[in-house]
N, C-alpha and C positions, 0 to 999 in steps of 0.2 A: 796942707801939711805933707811933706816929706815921710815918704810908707816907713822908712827907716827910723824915723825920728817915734812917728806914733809906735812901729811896734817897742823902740824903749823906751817907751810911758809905759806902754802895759803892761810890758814885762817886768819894771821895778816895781810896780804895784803889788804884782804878783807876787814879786823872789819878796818883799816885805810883808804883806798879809801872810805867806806860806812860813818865813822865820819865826814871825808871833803864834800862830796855830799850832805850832810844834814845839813852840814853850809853853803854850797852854797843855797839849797832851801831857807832856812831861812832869806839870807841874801841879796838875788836877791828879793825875795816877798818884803821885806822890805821897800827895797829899791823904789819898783815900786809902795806901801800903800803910799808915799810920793809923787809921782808923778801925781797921779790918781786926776781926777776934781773931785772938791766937793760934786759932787752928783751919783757917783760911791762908793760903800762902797768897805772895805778892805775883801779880800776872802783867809783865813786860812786855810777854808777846803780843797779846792786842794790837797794844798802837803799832805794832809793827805788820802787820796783817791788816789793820783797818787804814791804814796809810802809802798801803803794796809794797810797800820797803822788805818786804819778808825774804823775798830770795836774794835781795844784793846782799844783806845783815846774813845770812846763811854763806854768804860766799866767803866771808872774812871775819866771821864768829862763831866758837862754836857752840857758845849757849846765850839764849836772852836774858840774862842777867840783868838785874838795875843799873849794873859798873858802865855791860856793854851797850845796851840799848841806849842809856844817857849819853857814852860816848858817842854811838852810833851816829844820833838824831843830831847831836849838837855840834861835834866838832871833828868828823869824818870826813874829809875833804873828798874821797872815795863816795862820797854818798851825795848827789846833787841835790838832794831836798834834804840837806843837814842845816842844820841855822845859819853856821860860818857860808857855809856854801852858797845859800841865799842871799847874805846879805852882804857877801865877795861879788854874786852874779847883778844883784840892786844896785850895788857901787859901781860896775863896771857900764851899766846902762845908762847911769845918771853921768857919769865921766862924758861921755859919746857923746850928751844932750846937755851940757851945759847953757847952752845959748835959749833953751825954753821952760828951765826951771828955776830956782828962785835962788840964790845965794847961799839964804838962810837952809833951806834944803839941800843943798849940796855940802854946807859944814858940817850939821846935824849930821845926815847918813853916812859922811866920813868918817865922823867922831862915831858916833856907833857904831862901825865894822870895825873899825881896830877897837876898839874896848871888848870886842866878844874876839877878835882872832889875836889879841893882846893874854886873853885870859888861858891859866895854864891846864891843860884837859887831864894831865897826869895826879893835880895836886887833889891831895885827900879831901874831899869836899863834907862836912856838915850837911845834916838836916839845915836848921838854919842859913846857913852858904848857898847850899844848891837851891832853897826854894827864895833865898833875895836876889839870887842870877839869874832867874828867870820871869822873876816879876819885873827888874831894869829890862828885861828885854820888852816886856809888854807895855812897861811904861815910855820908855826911849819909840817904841811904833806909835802908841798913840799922841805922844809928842809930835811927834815926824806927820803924822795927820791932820793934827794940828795948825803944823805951821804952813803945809800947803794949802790949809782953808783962810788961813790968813795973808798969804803973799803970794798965790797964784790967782792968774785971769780965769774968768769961769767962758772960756774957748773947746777949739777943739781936744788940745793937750789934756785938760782939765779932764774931758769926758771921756777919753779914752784910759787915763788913769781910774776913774771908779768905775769903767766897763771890766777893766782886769780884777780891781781892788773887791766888787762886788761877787765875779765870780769865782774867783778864788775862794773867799769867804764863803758859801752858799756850797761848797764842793767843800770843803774844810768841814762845815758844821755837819754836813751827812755822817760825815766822817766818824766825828766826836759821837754820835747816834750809832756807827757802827760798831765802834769801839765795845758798847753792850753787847752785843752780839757775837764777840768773840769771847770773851769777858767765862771763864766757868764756876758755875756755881759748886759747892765739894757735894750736894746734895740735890735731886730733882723735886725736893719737896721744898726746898728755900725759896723758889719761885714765889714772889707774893711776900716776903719776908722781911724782916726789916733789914738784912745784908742787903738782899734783892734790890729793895728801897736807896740803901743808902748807897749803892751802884749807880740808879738811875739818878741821885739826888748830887753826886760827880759827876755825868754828865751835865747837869744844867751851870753848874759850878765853872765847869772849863769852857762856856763860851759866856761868863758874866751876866747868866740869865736867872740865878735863884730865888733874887728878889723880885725881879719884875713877872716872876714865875708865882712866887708866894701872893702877890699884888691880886694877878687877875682868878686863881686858882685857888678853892676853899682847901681841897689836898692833893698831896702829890700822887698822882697816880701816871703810869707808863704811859697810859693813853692819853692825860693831859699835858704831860710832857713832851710825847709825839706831836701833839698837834699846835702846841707853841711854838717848836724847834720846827715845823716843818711848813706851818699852811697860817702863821700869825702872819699880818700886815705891816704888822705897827716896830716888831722889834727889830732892832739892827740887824741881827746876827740870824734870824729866822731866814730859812730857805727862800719863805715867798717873797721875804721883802726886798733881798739882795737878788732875787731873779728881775724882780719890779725895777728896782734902781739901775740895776746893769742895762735891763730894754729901755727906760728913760733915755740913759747917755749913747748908746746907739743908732738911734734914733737920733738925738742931736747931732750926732757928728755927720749924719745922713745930710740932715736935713728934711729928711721926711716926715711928712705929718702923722702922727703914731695911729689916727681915727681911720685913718685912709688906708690903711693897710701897711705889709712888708712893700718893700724896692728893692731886695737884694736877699740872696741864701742867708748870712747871718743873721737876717731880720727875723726872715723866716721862721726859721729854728729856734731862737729866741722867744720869738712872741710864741710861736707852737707851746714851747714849754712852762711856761707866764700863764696862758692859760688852761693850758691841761692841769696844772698844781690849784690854780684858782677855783675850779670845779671839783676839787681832790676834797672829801670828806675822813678824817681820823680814821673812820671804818672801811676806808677802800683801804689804806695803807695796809691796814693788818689783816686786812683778806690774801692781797698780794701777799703778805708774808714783811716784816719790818726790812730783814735785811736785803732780801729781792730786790723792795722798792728801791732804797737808796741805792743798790748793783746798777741798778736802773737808770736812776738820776746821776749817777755819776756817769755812765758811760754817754748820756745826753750832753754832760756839761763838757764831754770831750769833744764830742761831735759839733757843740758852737764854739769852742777855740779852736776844732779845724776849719770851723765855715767863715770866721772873723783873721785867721789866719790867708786865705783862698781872697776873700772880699778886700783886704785893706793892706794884708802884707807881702803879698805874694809875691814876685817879682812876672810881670805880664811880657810875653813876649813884645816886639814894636811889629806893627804894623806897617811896610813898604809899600 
């Protein structure tokens, strides 16, 4: 496969898991600005600090308001990880790759980008309005996943799209887990509280994990939730599974046999991380410190998009 081709697999993978993750932010805060006793104000800033968007949103706002921050994320063309933005940069990748994706995938993610860069960012939006805009966003993605499980070849293309789709997702859920952490309580004694609680209880919410949460967990507690969202096997949206699944399709695209070892830096790095989280106990996280850790796991997950960038995208000099 053509480096150019595979890197626009990964990248629409990406620009669409990163649009749905950022209508989940939007639409889990939103949800919990309803919730919150009256003398708790609403906190915008978060997602914008747990997402690094904090100094571009400072360059061309002058407060994190619900107005600005909703604009910001969603339809800031100035902001490259804005929804429109994403799924402007997903359309333009999949345009390029016609000849290796599916038909029905290319109408789908058309229809989708103009129905959100169709939609008006100025009009007075509803409760009701704002959070059914952002559920068609989550529902219009996992549609679009859908239909590639249904009408693509399970090839190289295949696996380089849930090489991207996996670790965007896994960099994304740190995230929604950082989001607490910037998150302020009005009091240091709320800690343990049922605000506290029903904080951490929006986090599980905004990656569709509350039930499968309630399932395996007698109660909710911080540390049972760290370690679902961080070091579970089984759930989609969990750290370890999407680090698991990403080194799966890497691996296939290699060719390499996974038992045998890396063949290349992005193996490397990858499986490096796969199992340093696999021998990661709830209680080392919070030794490190919560938000450290994920400081941590995110700047790893940068360092295998530059090694899978280096390995497969690169442009190699020729050799005379």
């Amino acid at each position: 496969m053509l480096s150019r081709v595979a890197n626009s697999v990964y990248w629409m993978h990406r620009y669409i898991e990163r649009a749905e993750n950022y209508a989940r932010f939007m639409s889990v805060n939103f949800n919990l600005a309803l919730d919150l006793p009256p003398n708790v104000n609403q906190q915008w800033e978060p997602l914008l600090i747990a997402t690094a968007d904090n100094y571009l949103f400072d360059k061309y706002y002058k407060q994190p308001t619900r107005e600005n921050v909703i604009h910001f994320m969603t339809f800031e063309k100035r902001n490259p990880n804005s929804i429109v933005s994403c799924l402007s940069n997903a359309r333009e990748n999949a345009r390029t790759i016609r000849e290796v994706i599916s038909k029905e995938m290319w109408e789908h993610l058309n229809q989708f980008y103009l129905k959100v860069r169709e939609t008006s960012p100025k009009q007075q939006w509803g409760e009701v309005q704002t959070q059914s805009f952002f559920t068609d966003i989550r529902n219009d993605t996992q549609l679009f996943y859908g239909i590639i499980d249904a009408t693509i070849t399970r090839n190289e293309a295949w696996h380089f799209g849930r090489l991207g789709r996996f670790l965007e997702r896994a960099d994304k859920t740190s995230r929604f887990l950082d989001v607490k952490y910037f998150t302020l309580l009005p009091e240091i004694e709320a800690v343990g509280s049922t605000l506290d609680l029903m904080i951490w209880s929006a986090v599980l919410k905004s990656v569709s994990a509350y039930n499968m949460h309630r399932q395996q967990y007698r109660s909710l507690t911080p540390s049972s939730i760290v370690e679902f969202l961080i070091l579970d096997k089984m759930f989609p949206r969990a750290v370890a599974h999407c680090i698991r699944q990403a080194e799966l399709s890497l691996y296939e695209i290699s060719g390499n046999n996974i038992s045998h070892g890396f063949g290349n830096t992005a193996e490397r790095t990858l499986s490096k991380l796969r199992a340093e989280i696999e021998f990661t106990e709830t209680a080392d996280v919070f030794k490190a410190g919560l938000h450290q850790y994920l400081d941590h796991f995110q700047t790893r997950t940068n360092e295998i998009g530059a090694s899978i960038f280096e390995t497969y995208f690169d442009l190699k000099p020729v050799e005379v």
